[in-house]
C-alpha positions in Angstrom: 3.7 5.0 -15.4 1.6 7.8 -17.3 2.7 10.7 -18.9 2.5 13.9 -17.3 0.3 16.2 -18.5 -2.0 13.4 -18.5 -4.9 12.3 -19.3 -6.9 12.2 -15.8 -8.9 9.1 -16.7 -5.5 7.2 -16.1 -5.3 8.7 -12.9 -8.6 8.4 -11.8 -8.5 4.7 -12.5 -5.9 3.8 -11.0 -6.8 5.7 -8.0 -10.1 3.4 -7.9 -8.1 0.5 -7.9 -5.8 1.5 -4.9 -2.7 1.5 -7.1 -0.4 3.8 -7.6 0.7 6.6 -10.2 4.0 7.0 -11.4 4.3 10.0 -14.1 7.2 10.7 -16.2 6.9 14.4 -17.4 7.2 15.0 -21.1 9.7 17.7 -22.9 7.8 20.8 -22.8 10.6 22.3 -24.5 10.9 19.9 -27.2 7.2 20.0 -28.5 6.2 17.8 -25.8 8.0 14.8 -26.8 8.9 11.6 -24.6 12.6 11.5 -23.8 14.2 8.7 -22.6 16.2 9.4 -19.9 13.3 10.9 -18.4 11.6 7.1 -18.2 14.3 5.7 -16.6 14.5 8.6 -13.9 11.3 8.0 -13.1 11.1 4.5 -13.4 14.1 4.6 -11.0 12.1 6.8 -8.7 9.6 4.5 -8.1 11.4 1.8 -7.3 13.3 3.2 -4.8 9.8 4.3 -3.0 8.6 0.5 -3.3 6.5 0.9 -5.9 6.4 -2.1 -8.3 6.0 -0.7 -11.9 3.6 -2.7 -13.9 2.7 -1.1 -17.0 3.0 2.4 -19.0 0.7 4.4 -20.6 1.7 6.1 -24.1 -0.6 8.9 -25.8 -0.3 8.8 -28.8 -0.6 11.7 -30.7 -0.9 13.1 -27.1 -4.3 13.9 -25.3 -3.9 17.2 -23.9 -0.5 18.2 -25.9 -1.1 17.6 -29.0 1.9 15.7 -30.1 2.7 13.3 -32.6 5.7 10.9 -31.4 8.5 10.3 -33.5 9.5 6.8 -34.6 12.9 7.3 -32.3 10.5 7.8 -29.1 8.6 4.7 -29.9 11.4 3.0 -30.1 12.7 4.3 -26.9 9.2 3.1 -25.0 9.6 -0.2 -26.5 12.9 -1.0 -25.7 12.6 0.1 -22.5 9.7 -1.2 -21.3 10.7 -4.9 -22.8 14.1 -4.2 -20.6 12.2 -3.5 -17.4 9.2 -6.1 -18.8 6.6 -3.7 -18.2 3.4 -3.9 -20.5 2.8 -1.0 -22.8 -0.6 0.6 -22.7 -0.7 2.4 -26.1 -3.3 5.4 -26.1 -3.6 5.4 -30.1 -7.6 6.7 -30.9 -6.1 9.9 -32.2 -4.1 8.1 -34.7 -5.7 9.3 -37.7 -5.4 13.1 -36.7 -1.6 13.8 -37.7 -2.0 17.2 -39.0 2.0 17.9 -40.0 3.8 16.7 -43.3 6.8 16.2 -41.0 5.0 13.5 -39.2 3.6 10.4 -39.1 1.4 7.9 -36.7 3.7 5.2 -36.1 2.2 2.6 -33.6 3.5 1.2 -31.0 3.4 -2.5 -32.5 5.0 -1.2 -35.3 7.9 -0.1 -33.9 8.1 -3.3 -31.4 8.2 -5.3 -34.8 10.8 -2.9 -36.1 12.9 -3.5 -33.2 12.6 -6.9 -33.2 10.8 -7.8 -29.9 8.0 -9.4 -31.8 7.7 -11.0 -35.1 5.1 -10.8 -38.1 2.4 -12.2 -35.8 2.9 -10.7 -33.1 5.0 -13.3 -31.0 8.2 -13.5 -29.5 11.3 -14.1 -31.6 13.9 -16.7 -31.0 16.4 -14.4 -29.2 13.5 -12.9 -27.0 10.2 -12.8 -25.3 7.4 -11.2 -26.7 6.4 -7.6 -25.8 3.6 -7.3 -23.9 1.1 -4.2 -25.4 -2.3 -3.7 -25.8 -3.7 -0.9 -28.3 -6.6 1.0 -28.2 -8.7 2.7 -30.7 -12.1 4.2 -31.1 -14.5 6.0 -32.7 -15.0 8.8 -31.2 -12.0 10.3 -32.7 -10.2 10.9 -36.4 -12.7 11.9 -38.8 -15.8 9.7 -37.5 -16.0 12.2 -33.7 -18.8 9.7 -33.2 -18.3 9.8 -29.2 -22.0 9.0 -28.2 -21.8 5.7 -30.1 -19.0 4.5 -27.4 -16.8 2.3 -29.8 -13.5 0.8 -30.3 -11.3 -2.2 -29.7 -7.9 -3.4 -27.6 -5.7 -5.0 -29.6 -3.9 -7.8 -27.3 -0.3 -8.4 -27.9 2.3 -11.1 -26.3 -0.3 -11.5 -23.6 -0.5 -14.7 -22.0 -3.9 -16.8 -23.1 -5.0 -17.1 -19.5 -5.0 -13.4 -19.3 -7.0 -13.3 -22.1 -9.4 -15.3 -21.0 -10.0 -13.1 -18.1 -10.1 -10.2 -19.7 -12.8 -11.4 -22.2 -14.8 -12.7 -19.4 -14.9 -9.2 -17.6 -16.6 -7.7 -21.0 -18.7 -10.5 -21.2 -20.0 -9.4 -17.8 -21.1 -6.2 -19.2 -24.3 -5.5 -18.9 -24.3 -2.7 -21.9 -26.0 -3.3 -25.0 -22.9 -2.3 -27.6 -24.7 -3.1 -30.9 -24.0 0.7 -32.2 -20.5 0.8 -31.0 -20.2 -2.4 -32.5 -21.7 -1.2 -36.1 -19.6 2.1 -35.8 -15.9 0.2 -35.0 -16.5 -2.0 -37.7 -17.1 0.8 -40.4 -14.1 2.3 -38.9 -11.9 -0.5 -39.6 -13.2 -1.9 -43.1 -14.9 1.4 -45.0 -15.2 1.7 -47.8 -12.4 -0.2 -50.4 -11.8 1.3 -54.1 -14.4 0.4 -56.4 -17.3 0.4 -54.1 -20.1 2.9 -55.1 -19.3 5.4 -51.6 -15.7 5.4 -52.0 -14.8 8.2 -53.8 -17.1 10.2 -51.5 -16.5 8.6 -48.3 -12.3 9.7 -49.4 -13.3 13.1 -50.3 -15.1 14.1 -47.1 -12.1 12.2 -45.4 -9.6 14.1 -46.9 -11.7 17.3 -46.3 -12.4 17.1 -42.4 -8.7 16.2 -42.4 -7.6 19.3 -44.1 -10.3 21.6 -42.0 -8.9 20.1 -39.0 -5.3 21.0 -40.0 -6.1 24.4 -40.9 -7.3 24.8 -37.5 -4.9 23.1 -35.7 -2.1 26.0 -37.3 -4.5 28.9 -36.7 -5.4 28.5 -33.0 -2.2 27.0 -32.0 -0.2 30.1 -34.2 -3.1 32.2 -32.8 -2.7 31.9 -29.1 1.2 31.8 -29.5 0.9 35.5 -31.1 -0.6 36.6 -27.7 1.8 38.6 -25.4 2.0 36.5 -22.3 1.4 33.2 -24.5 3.4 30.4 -25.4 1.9 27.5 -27.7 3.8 24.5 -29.5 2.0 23.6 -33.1 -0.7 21.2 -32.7 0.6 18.2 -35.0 -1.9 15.6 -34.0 -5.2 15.4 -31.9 -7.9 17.7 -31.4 -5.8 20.0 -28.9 -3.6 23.2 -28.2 -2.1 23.1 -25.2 -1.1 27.2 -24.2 1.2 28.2 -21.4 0.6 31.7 -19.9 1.8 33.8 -17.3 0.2 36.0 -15.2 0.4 38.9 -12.3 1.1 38.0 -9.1 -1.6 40.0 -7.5 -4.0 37.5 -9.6 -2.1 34.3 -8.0 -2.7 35.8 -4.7 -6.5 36.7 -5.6 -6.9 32.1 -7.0 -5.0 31.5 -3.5 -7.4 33.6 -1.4 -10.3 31.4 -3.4 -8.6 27.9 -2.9 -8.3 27.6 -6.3 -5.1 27.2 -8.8 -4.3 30.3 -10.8 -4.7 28.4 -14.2 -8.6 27.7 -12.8 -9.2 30.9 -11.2 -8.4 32.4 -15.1 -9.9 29.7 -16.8 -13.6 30.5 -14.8 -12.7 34.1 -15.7 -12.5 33.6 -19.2 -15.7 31.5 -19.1 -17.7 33.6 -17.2 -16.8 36.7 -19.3 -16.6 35.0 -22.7 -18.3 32.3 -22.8 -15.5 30.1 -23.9 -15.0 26.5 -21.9 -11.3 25.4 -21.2 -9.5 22.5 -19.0 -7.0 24.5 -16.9 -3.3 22.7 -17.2 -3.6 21.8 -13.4 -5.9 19.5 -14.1 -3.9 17.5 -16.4 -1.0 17.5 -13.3 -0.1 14.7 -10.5 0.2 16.8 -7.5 3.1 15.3 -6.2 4.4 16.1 -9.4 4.0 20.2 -9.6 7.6 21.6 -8.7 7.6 23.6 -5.2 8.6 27.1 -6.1 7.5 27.3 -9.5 4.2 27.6 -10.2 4.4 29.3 -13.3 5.2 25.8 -14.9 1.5 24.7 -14.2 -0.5 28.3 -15.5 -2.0 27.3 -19.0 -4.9 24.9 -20.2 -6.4 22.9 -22.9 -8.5 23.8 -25.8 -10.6 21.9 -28.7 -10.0 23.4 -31.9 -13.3 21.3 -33.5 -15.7 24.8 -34.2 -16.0 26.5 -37.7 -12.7 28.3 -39.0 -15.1 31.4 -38.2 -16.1 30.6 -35.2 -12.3 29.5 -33.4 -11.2 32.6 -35.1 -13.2 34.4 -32.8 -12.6 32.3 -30.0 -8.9 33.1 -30.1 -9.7 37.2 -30.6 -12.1 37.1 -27.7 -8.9 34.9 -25.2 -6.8 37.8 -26.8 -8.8 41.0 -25.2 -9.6 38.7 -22.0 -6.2 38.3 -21.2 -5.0 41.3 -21.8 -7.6 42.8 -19.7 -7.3 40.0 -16.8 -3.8 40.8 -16.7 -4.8 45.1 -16.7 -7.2 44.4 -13.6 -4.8 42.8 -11.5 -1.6 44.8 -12.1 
C-alpha cells in the first residue's frame, strides 16, 4: 500500500518486482493528511481483487505534499497495520524539515511504543506481537541536502532475525564503495554535542537553513495560492509545494491532441517559456487510480522551494504571468 500522490520510486519498484500497488489517496481537503477510513477502504479493495497486502508505505513529512502527520494519523497507521499484520515502511528522511510551530515529526516507532505494540526496545509486549517497521533516513535531506554522498540507514524493528540476516547479506553483495555515505550518516546521527569546539556554529547554521527554509516554504506555498486559478495547502514539512490548478478546456483538448496529460502539457509550457522545471501531479498518480470524469483532480504539480528568497520570489511572479497568459491563449 503507498500513498497516493506518491512517490514514483515506490511504484517503480514494485513494478520491477512483479508485485502489485495498492494506493490509498490522502485528504486533499484536509492538508493532505492520512485518514483512516480511507486505509481500510483500500485495504478492503484489494483484497477482494486477490491481492495479498504485505506492507505500507508512510511519507513522512510527505514527498510531493508537503505534509507533516499528526500524532493521531500515526497512530491510526499503526494500529492498523498491527490489526491487518502488515509491515510499516516508514518514509522519514524529511524528518528534520517541519517548518510549522503547530507541528511536529513524530515517528512511526514512536507512536508504535506509544500505543503499546512494542516496548522500550523495540519488542513485543506481553499482550502482543511486535510491530513489524523499518525506518529510513538519509542524508540528502534536513539541513545536510548532501544527495551526491548517497547516505542513510533502515532501522529494523520486530523483524524476525532470519530476515535480518537476508537482508544484511543483500547489502553485503553490493558492489558500491559507501565510505562517504558512511562518513556523512554518521555526522548526521552524532554531530556535534554541547561543549565541543563546532557546536555553537554547527547549531547556528542549523537553526538558520531551518529558518530560511521556513520562510520559503510560507512564501511560495502563500505565493502560488494568491494566483487566480491556484489552490496551494502551506508547506509544513519537506522541501515541496504541491499547487492544484485549473485550466481551459480548449488547452485539455490541445495535451489530448499531443498524447500528453494537461498538467504535462502546462508544465513543458512553463519550462520552455520560463525556464522553470516542475514535476506535473500526474506523475505522482496510479493510473488506475485517476477518477474517470474528473480530470481536473489530477491538473497541478510539484515544486522545490530550495533557491534564494530572491530568486523563488521570482520564480513564483514569472508562474503568475505564465499562467495567466497560458490560460489567455487558449480561451
Amino acid at each position: 500500500m503507498i500513498p497516493i500522490p506518491q512517490y514514483p520510486i515506490y511504484s517503480a519498484t514494485i513494478e520491477l518486482l512483479q508485485g502489485q500497488c495498492v494506493g490509498y489517496r490522502l485528504d486533499e481537503k484536509n492538508g493532505w493528511k492520512l485518514n483512516a477510513a480511507e486505509l481500510k477502504r483500500a485495504h478492503q479493495g484489494a483484497i477482494s481483487r486477490g491481492i495479498d497486502v504485505r506492507a505500507l508505505v508512510v511519507i513522512n513529512p510527505g514527498n510531493p505534499c508537503g505534509t507533516v502527520l499528526t500524532r493521531e494519523n500515526l497512530h491510526d497507521v499503526v494500529t492498523f497495520c498491527h490489526e491487518q499484520n502488515l509491515v510499516i515502511l516508514a518514509d522519514e528522511v524529511y524528518q528534520e524539515n517541519v517548518y510549522s510551530d503547530n507541528h511536529q515529526f513524530i515517528s512511526c516507532k514512536l507512536a508504535a511504543h506509544e500505543m503499546g505494540l512494542i516496548d522500550d526496545k523495540g519488542n513485543g509486549t506481553k499482550t502482543c506481537a511486535p510491530l513489524e517497521l523499518v525506518s529510513f533516513h538519509s542524508t540528502s535531506k534536513g539541513v545536510f541536502g548532501e544527495c551526491g554522498r548517497r547516505g542513510g540507514y533502515m532501522e529494523l524493528v520486530g523483524l524476525d532475525a532470519a530476515v535480518k540476516d537476508q537482508l544484511y547479506k543483500l547489502v553485503a553483495c553490493a558492489s558500491l564503495c559507501g565510505t562517504n555515505g558512511q562518513i556523512m550518516t554518521s555526522l548526521m546521527c552524532r554531530g556535534p554535542s554541547p561543549g565541543d569546539v563546532s557546536y555553537s556554529k554547527h547549531m547556528r547554521e542549523k537553526q538558520s537553513n531551518l529558518k530560511s527554509l521556513k520562510h520559503r516554504a510560507q512564501m511560495v506555498s502563500r505565493g502560488l495560492n494568491d494566483i487566480p486559478g491556484f489552490s496551494c495547502h502551506d508547506a509544513t514539512g519537506a522541501m515541496y509545494c504541491y499547487p492544484k490548478f485549473e485550466l481551459p478546456a480548449k488547452a485539455i483538448r490541445a495535451a489530448k491532441e499531443e498524447g500528453l496529460s494537461p498538467d504535462t502539457f502546462y508544465a513543458v509550457s512553463l519550462l520552455k517559456q520560463t525556464g522553470i522545471c516542475v514535476v506535473p501531479a500526474s506523475g505522482f498518480e496510479l493510473k488506475h487510480h485517476q477518477k474517470d470524469g474528473d480530470e481536473s483532480t489530477n491538473f497541478g504539480f510539484r515544486i522545490t522551494f530550495l533557491l534564494s528568497d530572491e530568486e523563488m520570489a521570482l520564480v513564483v511572479d514569472r508562474i503568475r504571468r505564465h499562467y495567466q497568459d497560458f490560460c489567455l491563449s487558449y480561451q
